[in-house]
N, C-alpha and C positions, 0 to 999 in steps of 0.2 A: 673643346671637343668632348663628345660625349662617350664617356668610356663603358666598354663590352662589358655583358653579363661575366664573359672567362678574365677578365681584367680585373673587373673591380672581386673578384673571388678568388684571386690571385695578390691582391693585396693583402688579404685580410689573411697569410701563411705565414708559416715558417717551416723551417727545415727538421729534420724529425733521424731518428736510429732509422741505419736499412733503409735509407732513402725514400724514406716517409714525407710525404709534402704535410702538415699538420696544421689544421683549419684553427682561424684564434677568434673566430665570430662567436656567434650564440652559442649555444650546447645546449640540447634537448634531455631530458629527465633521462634518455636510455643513453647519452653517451655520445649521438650524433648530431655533427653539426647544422645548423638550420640556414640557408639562405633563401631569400625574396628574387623571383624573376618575373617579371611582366605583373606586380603584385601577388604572385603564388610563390606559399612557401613551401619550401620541399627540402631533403636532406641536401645537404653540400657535397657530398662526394658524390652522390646521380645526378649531382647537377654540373659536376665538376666532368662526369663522364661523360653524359651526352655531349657537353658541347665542346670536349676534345674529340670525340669517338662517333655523335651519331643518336639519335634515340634508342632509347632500350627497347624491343617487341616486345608486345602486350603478354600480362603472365611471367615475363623473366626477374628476373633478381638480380642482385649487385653484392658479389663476394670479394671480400679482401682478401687476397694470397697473403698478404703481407703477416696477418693474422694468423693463419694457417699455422704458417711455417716456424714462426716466433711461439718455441713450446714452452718458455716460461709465460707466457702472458693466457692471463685463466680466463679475459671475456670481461664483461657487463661494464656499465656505465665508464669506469674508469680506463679502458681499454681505447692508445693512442690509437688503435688500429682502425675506429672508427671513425674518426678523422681525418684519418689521411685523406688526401685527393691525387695524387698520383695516378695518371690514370692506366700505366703499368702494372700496378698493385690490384689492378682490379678487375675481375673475370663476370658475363652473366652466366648464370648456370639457372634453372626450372626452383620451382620453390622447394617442389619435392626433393631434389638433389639437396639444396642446402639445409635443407632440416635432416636426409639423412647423413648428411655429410659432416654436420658442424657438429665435434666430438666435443664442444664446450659450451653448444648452449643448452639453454632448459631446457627443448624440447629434443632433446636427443637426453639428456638427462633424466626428463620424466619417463619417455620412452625403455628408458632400461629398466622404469622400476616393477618389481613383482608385486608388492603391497604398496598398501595407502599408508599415512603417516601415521595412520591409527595399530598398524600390523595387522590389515585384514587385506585377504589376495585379489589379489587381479585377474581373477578367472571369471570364464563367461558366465558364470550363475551369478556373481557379484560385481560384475562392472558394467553401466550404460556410460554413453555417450553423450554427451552435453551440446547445446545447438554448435559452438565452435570447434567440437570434436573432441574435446578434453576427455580424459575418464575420470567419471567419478565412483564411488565404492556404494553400491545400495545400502548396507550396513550402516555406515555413514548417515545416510540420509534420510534411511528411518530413525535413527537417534536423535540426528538432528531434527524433523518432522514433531515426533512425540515432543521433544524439549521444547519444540516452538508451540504446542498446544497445551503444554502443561502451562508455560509463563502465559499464553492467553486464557487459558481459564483462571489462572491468578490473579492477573487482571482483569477480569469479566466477575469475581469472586467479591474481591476490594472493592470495584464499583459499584456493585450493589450494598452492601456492607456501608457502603458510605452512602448510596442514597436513601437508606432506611435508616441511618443518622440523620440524618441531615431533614429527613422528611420525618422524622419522630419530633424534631425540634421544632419544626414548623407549625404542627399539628398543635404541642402544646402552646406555642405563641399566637397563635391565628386559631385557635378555635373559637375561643369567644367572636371575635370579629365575624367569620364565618353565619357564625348563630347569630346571628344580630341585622346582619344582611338575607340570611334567609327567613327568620321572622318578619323582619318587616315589610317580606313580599309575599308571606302564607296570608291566605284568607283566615277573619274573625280571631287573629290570633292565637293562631291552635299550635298551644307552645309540644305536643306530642308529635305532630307532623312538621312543627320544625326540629323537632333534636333530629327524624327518621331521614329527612333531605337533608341536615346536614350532615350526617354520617353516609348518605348517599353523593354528596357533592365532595369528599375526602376519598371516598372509592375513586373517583373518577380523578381527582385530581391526582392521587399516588399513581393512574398509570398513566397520567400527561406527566409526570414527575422529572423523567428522564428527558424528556423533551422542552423543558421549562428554561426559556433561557432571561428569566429576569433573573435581574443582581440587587436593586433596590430592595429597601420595603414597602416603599409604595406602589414598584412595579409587582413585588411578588400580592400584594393587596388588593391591586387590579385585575391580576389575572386570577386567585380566588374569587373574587365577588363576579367574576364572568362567568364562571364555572358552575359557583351557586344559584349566580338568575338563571341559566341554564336547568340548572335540577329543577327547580321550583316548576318555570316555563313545561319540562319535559312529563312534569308531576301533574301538573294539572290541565292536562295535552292528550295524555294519557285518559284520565278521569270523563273527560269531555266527551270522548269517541267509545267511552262505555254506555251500554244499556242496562238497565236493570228491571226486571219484570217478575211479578210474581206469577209466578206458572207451577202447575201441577207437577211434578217428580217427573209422573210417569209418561206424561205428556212430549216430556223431553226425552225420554229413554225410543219413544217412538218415533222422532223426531231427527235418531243419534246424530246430534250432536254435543259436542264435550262441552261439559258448563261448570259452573265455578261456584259452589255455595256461598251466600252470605247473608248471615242476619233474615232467612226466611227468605229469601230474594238467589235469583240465580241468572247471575250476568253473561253477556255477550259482548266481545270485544267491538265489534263492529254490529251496527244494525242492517247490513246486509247478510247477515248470518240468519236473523230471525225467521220464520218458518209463515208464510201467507195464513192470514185468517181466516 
């Protein structure tokens, strides 16, 4: 035969001070015992009362007299009172009532206090309210605020620090390779326009830097010779979509548009810029 939820919840006691039923199943981290019914687990002493007494209405609570009344017994986890199942010992009362009622927990505890643990007050210019109603101390939490943006900029400080190590080392390991790969994609070997892309291909790569996630040498090798055909590609991309004309100074002053001296010649980034003949 298959035995009742109040059966088998009833095996699992013993007898207790003051006629304490005292639950010897699970025990929860606060003290209260845990039983399974219909696969739901729930405290044992509301489990123990509905189904002497009736369900509890929605919003109600479940206090132990037994607890009450026992004024050596100071509360929390250790507290036989929470176990008990007798369902004598146990009254519903609103939440509100047991939080202002219970002279031995936290929150009648916190409730009496005038300052933070820090000794700064609990008056309405210094205390908000936290989403589960807590108070906190503003003071506090500007302290705490600044200290949490000083260690982030500590850490924001370090990691830079470490990636202009780390990218100083690189450079002198990998410059040569760098220059080598960008020479031998500049035209006619123009060892002056490769030193200027590769010191252009090292800009670029110091601000992919922090974004670099090879571990290799031969992946960080790869992903510099990207960067460089890249320069090179952008360099002579650049060059291609320039005009250059010799024109009259002032020809251009009437013309205004902005021009670029060189070598006797004055260029045009686009040849849609140039002025009809």
């Amino acid at each position: 035969m298959k035995k009742t939820p109040i059966d088998r919840l009833l095996a699992m006691t013993t007898p207790g001070p003051n006629g304490c039923v005292i639950f010897t199943g699970h025990v929860d981290a606060k003290g209260y015992g845990r039983f399974s019914v219909n696969k739901q687990n729930a405290r044992a002493h509301r489990v123990a009362f509905e189904q002497m007494t009736g369900p509890a209405p929605e919003g109600m609570g479940i206090v132990h007299l037994c607890h009450e009344v026992d004024q050596s017994c100071t509360g929390g986890p250790q507290c036989l009172h929470r176990r008990c199942l007798n369902p004598r010992h146990m009254v519903l009362r609103t939440r509100s009532d047991i939080s202002r009622g219970n002279t031995k927990g936290a929150s009648y505890v916190n409730a009496a206090k005038t300052h933070c643990p820090q000794g700064h007050p609990y008056d309405a210019a210094n205390t908000f309210r936290a989403k589960d109603g807590a108070r906190n101390c503003r003071t506090c939490a500007r302290e705490r605020g600044r200290g949490w943006r000083a260690q982030a900029k500590a850490r924001a400080t370090a990691r830079q620090l470490g990636l202009r190590e780390s990218f100083a080392a690189l450079y002198v390991a990998q410059q040569g390779f760098v220059t080598g790969v960008v020479l031998a994609e500049v035209r006619d070997r123009n060892f002056a326009l490769a030193e200027d892309l590769t010191a252009e291909a090292f800009i670029r790569a110091w601000k992919a830097w922090p974004k670099c996630r090879a571990t290799t040498d031969a992946q960080v090798r790869a992903w510099l010779r990207t960067i460089a055909r890249h320069t090179v590609i952008d360099h002579y991309r650049v060059k291609r979509n320039t005009v250059e004309t010799a024109t009259d100074p002032t020809a251009w002053q009437y013309a205004n548009q902005p021009v670029e001296q060189s070598g006797g010649c004055y260029s045009v980034r686009s040849g849609r810029q140039l002025t009809p003949a």
